[in-house]
ROGU-386090 format. One line per 2 residues: number of its first residue (from 1); their letters; for each residue z, x, y of C-alpha. Coordinates in steps of 0.05 Angstrom, whole numbers. Layout:
BEGIN
NUM	A	Z:X:Y ~ ...
This chain:
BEGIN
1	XX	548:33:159 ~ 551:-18:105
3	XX	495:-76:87 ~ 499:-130:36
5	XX	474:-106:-33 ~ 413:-158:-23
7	XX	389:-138:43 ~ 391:-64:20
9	XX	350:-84:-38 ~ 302:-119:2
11	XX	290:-64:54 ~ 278:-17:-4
13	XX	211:-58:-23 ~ 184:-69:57
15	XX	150:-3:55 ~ 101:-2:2
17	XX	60:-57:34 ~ 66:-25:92
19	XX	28:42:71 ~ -31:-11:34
21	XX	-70:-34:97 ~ -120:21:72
23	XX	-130:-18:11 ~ -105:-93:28
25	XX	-123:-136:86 ~ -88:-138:130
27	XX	-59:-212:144 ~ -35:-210:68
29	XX	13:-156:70 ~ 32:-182:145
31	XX	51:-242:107 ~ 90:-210:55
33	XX	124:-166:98 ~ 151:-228:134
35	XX	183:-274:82 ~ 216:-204:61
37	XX	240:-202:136 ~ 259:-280:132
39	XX	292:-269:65 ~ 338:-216:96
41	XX	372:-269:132 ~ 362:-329:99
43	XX	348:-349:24 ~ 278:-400:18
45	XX	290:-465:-7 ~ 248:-489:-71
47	XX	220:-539:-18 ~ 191:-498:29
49	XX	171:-446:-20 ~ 112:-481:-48
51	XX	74:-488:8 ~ 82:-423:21
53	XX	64:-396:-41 ~ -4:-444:-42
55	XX	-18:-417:34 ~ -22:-352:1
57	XX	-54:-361:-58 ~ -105:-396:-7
59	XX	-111:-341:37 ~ -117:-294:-27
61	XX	-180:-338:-44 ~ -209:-336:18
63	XX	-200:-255:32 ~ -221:-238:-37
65	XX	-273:-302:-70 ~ -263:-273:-138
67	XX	-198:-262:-167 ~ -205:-222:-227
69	XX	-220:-158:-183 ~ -161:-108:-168
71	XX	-134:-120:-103 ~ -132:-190:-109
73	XX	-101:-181:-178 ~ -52:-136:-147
75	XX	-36:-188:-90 ~ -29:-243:-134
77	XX	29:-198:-174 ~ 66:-177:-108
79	XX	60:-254:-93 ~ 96:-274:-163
81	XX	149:-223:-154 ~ 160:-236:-78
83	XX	169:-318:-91 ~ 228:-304:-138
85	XX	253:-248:-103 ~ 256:-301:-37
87	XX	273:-359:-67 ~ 349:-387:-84
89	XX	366:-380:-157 ~ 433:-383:-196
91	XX	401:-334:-239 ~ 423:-270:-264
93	XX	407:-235:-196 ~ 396:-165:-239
95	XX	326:-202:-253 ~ 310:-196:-189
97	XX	315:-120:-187 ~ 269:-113:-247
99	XX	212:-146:-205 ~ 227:-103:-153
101	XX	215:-47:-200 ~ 148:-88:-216
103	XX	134:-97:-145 ~ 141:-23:-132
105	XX	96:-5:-190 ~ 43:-49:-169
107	XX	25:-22:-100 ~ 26:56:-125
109	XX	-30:40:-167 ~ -68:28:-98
111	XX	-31:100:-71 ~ -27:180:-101
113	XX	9:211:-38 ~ 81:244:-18
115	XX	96:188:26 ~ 93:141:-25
117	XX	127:180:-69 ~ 179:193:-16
119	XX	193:129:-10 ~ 194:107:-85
121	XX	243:150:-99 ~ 292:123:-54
123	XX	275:52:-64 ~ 280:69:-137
125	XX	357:96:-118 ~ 378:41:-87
127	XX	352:-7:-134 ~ 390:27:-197
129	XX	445:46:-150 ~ 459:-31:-128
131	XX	432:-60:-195 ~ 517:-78:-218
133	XX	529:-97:-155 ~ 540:-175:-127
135	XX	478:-195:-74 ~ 531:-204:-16
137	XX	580:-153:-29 ~ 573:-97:17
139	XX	555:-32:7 ~ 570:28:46
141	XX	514:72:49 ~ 541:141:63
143	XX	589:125:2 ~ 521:99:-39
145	XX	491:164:-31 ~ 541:210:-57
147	XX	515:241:-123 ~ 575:237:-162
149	XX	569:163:-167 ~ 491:167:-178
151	XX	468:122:-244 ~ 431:183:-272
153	XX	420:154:-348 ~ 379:94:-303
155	XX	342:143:-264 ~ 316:178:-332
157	XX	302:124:-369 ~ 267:84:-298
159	XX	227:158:-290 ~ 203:152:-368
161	XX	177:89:-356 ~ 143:109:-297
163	XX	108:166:-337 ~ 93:118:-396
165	XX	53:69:-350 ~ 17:124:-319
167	XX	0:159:-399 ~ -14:84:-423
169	XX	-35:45:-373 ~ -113:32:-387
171	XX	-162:59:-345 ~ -222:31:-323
173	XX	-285:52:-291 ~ -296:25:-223
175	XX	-222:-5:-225 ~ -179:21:-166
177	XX	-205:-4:-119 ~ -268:-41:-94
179	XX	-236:-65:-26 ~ -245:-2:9
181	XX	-319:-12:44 ~ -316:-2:113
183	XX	-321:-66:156 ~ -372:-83:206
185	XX	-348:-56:269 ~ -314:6:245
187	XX	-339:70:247 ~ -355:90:170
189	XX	-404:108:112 ~ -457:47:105
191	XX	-524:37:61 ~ -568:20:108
193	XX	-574:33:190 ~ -561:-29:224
195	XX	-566:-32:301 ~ -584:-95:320
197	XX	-518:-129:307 ~ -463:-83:327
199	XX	-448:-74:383 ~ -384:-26:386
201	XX	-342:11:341 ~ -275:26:332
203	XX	-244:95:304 ~ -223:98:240
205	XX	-182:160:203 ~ -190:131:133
207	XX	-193:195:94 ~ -272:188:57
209	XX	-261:247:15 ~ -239:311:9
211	XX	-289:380:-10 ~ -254:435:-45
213	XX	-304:496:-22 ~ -264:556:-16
215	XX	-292:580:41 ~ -295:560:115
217	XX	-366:529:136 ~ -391:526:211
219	XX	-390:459:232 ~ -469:460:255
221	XX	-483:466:170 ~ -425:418:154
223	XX	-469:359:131 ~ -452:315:82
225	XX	-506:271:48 ~ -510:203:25
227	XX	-570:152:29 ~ -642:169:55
229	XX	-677:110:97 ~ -749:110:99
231	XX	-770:41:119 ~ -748:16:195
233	XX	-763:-47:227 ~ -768:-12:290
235	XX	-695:0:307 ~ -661:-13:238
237	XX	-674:30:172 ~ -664:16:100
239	XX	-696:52:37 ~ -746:26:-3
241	XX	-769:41:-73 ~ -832:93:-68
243	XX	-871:136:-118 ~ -828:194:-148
245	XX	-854:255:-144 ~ -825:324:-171
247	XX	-799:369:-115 ~ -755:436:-107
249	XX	-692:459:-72 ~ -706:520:-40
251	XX	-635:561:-41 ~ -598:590:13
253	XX	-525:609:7 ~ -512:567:-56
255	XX	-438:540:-63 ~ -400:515:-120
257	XX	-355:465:-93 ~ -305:407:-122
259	XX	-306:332:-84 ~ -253:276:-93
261	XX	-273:218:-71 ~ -225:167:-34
263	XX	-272:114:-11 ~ -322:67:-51
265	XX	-398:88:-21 ~ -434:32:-63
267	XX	-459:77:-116 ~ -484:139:-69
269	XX	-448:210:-86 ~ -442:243:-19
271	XX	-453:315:-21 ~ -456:382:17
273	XX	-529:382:40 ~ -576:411:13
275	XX	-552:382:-55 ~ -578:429:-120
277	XX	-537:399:-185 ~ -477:363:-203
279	XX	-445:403:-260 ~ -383:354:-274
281	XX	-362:294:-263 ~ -319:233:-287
283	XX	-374:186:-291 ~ -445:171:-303
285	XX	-494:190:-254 ~ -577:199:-236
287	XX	-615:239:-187 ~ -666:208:-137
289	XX	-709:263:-132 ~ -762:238:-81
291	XX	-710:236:-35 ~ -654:300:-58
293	XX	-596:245:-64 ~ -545:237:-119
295	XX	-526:167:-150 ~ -469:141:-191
297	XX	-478:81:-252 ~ -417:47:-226
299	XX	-387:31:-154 ~ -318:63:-147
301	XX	-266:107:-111 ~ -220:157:-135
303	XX	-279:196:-165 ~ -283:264:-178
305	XX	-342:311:-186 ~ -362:383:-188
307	XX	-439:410:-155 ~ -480:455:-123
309	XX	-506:458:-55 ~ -549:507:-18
311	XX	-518:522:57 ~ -587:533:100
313	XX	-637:508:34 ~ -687:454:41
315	XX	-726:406:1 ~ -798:427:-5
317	XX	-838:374:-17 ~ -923:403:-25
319	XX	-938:319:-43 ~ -967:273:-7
321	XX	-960:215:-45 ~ -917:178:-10
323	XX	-939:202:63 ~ -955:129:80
325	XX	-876:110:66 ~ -850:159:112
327	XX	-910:141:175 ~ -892:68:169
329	XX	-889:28:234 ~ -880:-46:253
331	XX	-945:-77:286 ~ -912:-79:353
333	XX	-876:-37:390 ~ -841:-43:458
335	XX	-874:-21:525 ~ -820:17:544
337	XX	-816:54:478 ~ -896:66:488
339	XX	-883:89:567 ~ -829:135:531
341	XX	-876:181:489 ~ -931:176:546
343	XX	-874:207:589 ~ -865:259:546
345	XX	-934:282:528 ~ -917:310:464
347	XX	-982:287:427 ~ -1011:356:379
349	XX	-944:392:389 ~ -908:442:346
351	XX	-842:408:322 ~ -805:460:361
353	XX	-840:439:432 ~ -825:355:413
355	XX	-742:369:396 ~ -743:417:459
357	XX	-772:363:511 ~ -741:306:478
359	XX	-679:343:484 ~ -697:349:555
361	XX	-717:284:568 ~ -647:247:542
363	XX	-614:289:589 ~ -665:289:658
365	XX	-647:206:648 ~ -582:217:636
367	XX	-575:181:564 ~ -507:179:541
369	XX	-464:182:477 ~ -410:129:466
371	XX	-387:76:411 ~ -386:23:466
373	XX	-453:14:486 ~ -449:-65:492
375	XX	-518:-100:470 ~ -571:-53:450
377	XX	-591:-99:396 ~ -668:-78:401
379	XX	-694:-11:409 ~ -728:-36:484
381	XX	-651:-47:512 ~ -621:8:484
383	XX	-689:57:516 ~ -661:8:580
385	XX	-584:15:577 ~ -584:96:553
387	XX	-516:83:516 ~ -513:92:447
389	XX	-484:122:382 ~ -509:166:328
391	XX	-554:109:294 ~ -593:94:359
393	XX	-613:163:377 ~ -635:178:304
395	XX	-680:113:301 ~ -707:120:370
397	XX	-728:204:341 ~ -743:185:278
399	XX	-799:130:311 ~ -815:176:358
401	XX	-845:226:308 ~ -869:175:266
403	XX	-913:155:329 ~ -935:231:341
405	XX	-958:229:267 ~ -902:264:233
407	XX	-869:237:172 ~ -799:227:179
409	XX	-740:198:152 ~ -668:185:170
411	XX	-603:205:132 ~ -530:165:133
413	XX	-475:210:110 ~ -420:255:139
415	XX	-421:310:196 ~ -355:348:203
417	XX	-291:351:173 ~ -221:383:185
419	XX	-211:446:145 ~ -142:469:108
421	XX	-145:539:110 ~ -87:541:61
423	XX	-115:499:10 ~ -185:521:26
425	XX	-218:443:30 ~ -240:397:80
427	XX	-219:326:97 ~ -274:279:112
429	XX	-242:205:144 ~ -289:149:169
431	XX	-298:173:235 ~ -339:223:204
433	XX	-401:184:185 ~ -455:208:208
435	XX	-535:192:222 ~ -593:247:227
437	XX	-667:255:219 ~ -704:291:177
439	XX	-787:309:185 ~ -831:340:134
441	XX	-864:400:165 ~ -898:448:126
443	XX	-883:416:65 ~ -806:427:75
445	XX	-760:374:104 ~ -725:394:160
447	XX	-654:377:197 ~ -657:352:256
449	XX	-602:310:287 ~ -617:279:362
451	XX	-540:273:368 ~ -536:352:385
453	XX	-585:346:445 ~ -524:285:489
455	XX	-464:306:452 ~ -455:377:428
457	XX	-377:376:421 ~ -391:321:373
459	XX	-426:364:324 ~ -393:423:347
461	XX	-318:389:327 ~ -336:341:272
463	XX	-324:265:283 ~ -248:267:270
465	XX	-227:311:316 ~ -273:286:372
467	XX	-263:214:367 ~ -183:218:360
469	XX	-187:269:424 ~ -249:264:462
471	XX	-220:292:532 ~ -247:361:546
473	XX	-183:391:548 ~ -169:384:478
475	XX	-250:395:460 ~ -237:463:501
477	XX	-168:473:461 ~ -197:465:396
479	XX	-254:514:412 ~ -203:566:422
481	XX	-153:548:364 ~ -102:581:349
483	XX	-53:576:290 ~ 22:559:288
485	XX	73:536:253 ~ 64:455:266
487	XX	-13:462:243 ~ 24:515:181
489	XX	65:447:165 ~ 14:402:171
491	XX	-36:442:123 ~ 19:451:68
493	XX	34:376:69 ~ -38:358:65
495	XX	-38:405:9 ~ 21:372:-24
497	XX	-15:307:-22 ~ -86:330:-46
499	XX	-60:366:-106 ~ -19:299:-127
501	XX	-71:249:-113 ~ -124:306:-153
503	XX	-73:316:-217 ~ -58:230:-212
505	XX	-134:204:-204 ~ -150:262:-261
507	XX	-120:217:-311 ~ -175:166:-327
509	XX	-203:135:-391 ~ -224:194:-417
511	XX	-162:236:-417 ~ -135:180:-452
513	XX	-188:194:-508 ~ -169:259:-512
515	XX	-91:244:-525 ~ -112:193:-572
517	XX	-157:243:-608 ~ -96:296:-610
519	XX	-54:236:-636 ~ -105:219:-686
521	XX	-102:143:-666 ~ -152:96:-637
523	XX	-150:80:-575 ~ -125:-1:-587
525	XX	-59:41:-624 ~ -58:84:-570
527	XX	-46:24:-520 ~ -2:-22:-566
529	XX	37:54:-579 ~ 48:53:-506
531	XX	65:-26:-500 ~ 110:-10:-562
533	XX	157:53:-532 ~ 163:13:-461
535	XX	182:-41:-492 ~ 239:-13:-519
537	XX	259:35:-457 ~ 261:-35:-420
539	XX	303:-59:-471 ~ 344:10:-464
541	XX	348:4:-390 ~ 368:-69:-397
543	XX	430:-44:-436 ~ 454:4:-397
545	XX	449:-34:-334 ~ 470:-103:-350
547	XX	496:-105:-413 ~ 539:-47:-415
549	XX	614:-42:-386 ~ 625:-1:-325
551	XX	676:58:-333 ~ 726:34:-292
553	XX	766:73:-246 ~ 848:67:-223
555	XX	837:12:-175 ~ 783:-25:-218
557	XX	839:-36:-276 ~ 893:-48:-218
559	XX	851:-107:-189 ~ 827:-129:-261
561	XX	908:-145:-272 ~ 909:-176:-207
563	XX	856:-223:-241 ~ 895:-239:-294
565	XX	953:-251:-254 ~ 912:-309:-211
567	XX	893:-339:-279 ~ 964:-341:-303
569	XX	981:-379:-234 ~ 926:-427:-249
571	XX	872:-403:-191 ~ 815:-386:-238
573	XX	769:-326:-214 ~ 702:-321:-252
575	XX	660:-264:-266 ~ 608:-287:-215
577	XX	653:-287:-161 ~ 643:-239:-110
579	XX	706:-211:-63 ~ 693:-261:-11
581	XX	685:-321:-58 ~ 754:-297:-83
583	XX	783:-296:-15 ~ 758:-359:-6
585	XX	802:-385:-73 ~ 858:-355:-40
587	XX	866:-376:24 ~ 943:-407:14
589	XX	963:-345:-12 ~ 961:-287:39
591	XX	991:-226:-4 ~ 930:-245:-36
593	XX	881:-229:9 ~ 908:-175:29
595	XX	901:-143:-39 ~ 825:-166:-47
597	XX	821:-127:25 ~ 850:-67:7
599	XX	813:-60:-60 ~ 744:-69:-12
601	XX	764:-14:25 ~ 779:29:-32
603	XX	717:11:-72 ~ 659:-2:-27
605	XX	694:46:36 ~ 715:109:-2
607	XX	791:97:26 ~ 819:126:-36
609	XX	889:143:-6 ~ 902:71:-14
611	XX	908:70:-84 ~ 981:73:-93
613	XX	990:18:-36 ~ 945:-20:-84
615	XX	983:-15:-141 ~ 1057:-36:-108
617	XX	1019:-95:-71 ~ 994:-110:-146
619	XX	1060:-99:-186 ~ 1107:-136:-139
621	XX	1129:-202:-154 ~ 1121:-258:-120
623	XX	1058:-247:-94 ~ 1039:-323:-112
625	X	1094:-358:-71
């Protein structure tokens, strides 16, 4: 199979946008990938490059408001390298590879995963591989990849520059990357309960975080917490600001346990509920005690933290301080919510008796769970329709024993997760997010989560696995897993992938400091050291890729005599030329041609055996008349 030079070079940079729509919206790397597609076939005129380039930058504006953020920076750089990589230029063409190098570099800072590297590596091949060779000359690929001809002084001195921007390249709190909230619509982690404008949601497998515990936990105590709401509208929650008060964690099964975070969550540190401590982390953080949640100083991703939870603990909570807060109702309520309770009769009942007949109640009138329950934007048509999600059941328990006189609250975190027995951690996507209740009884807040009483698989599986296969055959499947060598595979390539992204996103600022320290530098000399050295392996690679002769072989010194011969017979071939260019010079001379021919098949086919046919086409006489 053999491709132009160009078009190999250009297919070599399609992926990497490709594996950013976690990070990037969408329509931008669409875009992108297209005038790569476009250039494939056709170069861009200066003309209709410009308006391109300003639709771009437009739609960069629009997506992102402020430019001076990551992503959009990031964009902005892919868009620079992309218009000269697209656009005709009589240029030294090696420049272009150099930006590929730059657009390559660019979108791993968004990625920490095998794939990607995967792919890097062999886009970085081809680029050093096809870096002396003409745009339009063709290349055949199962020759290309033969490692006898590999460019291995390129390759080192590409992979040290690689490792010097990851050592140098200054880190920044909060800086990769902000663009990772989930959107309205999408099942995912959010600040505040919201169910009067969403309608549906979608899945989504974003991966939220991963827990390093060691050990395997039963899905019924696999909560995850984040935010605490204790202030509702009547159908939506949000938390408000109340009087802190000093309260204990009573332990149960306490676990040490490591988290990476992949997502941004606005500031809230999810954790393994019941939280006790965090005893490491990368950044600064505070703990809410009124409410047992964790926060973080800044809003990021690529986190990483070490704490303490208690498996089966509690908060006790002997205050009453803020017992107001957490019996707060709106002045009106619907009549059917108010026909509800009367139908249930639960007034002066133990906690027990309420979840038991409420339990009993959703399932008599056949409530239902789905993410497609249409309009239930008020708590009266979603009592009405009996369709809803996680949210609505929460609110309509968490009102429902705010109306029987029992203080509760509501939680937004994570239920579930897919274990790696292997690597002995959980991966927590999107379509884990999660919505429970707690109420204070006895002076100890207690789980309770309405989803259980509609849905068990839900809890039972964890949102991943019951949202990507929610038929019963694969809900009975899973119940009675077994392991084999696919799910083997799976587990040691998730295990690949955790243990880069954890030793990549471990390098922040302050391991910087620490190789500063053991230089004995500051850290502005530790940065202009690093600007310094790649500077000069840039300079290095340079010279051994453009400036530098290539050892010629046989039929290269054959065909550079056969050059010399057309300049003696006044048909001058220059150094820019490609073989069809030169064909194109000799068109009135076909013993010509048929020597440029037979040198392409030698060099760029691997027909070697021609070599001495070369050579007498080359040495005869005559071959000009």
């Amino acid at each position: 199979m053999q491709l132009k030079a160009n078009t190999l070079f250009i297919l070599s940079l399609i992926p990497f946008p490709l594996m950013s729509f976690e990070f990037l919206p969408n329509n931008i790397i669409w875009y992108y990938i297209s005038f790569l597609i476009i250039r494939i076939f056709k170069e861009v005129h200066f003309l209709i490059l410009t308006p391109i380039v300003a639709f771009l930058l437009y739609q960069l504006k629009l997506t992102f408001g402020n430019l001076f953020l990551p992503e959009p920076m990031i964009s902005f750089l892919a868009l620079s390298c992309m218009t000269r990589i697209i656009g005709i230029d009589k240029s030294d063409y090696k420049i272009n590879r150099f930006l590929g190098l730059l657009w390559i570099a660019s979108f791993a800072l968004f990625k920490s995963d095998i794939s990607y590297l995967f792919f890097m590596i062999i886009s970085l091949f081809l680029i050093f591989k096809t870096i002396n060779i003409e745009p339009n000359e063709k290349v055949n690929l199962i020759q290309l990849f033969k490692l006898k001809k590999v460019n291995f002084k390129e390759i080192i001195i590409g992979s040290f520059i690689v490792i010097l921007l990851f050592i140098f390249f200054p880190r920044f709190y909060g800086f990769l990357p902000r663009a990772n909230q989930p959107h309205q619509g999408k099942i995912g982690y959010s600040k505040e309960i919201n169910n009067s404008t969403i309608t549906n949601l979608l899945n989504s497998s974003k991966l939220a975080f991963i827990a390093e515990t060691g050990i395997k936990i039963p899905n019924r105590n696999l909560y995850w917490r984040g935010s605490v709401h204790n202030f509702t509208d009547g159908y939506n929650w949000r938390f408000v600001e109340m009087k802190p008060i000093r309260i204990k964690v009573k332990v149960k099964n306490p676990l040490e346990y490591k988290l990476k975070y992949e997502q941004d969550f606005g500031g809230d540190l999810i954790l393994l509920d019941t939280p006790m401590s965090i005893l490491k982390s990368n950044f600064g953080h505070y703990s809410k005690k009124t409410t047992n949640t964790f926060k973080s100083y800044i809003n990021g991703r690529k986190s990483i933290i070490t704490a303490t939870s208690s498996i089966n603990g509690y908060q006790s909570d002997l205050s009453s301080r803020n017992i107001k807060a957490y019996l707060q109702l709106p002045g009106l309520t619907p009549k059917v919510f108010k026909k509800l309770v009367v139908d249930l009769n639960l007034k002066n009942k133990k906690i027990n008796h309420i979840i038991k007949m409420f339990s009993v109640y959703l399932t008599k009138n056949e409530f239902s769970y789905t993410l497609n329950p249409g309009d239930v934007s008020t708590l009266a048509k979603f009592i009405t329709k009996k369709k809803g999600y996680c949210t609505h059941y929460a609110s309509l328990f968490g009102i429902t024993l705010r109306y029987l006189g029992i203080p509760s609250r509501l939680v937004s975190g994570f239920q579930g997760g897919i274990y790696n027995e292997i690597g002995g951690y959980y991966s927590i996507s999107s379509n884990d997010a999660h919505t429970w209740v707690e109420a204070k009884v006895n002076n100890k807040w207690i789980r309770i989560d309405p989803t259980g009483f509609i849905n068990p698989s839900r809890i039972d599986l964890g949102g991943e696995q019951y949202f990507s296969n929610p038929s019963e055959e694969f809900i009975e499947s899973m119940r009675n897993k077994n392991s084999n060598f696919v799910n083997y595979l799976k587990q040691v390539l998730s295990i690949a992938n955790y243990k880069l992204s954890l030793f990549i996103d471990s390098f922040d600022l302050s391991e910087q400091k620490n190789i500063s320290k053991k230089l004995k530098v500051s850290r502005k000399i530790f940065f202009l050291l690093g600007f310094v050295i790649l500077i000069i392996l840039i300079f290095v690679f340079y010279l051994l890729t453009g400036k530098r002769k290539k050892e010629l072989l046989i039929h290269d010194k054959y065909f550079i005599y056969f050059i010399k011969l057309c300049a003696k017979n006044d048909i001058l071939i220059e150094d820019i030329d490609n073989l069809a260019q030169i064909r194109e010079k000799l068109l009135d001379f076909p013993k010509a041609i048929i020597i440029v021919k037979l040198y392409e098949k030698i060099k760029y086919q691997g027909q070697v055996k021609h070599t001495e046919e070369l050579k007498n086409l080359i040495y005869k006489k005559k071959i000009f008349q």
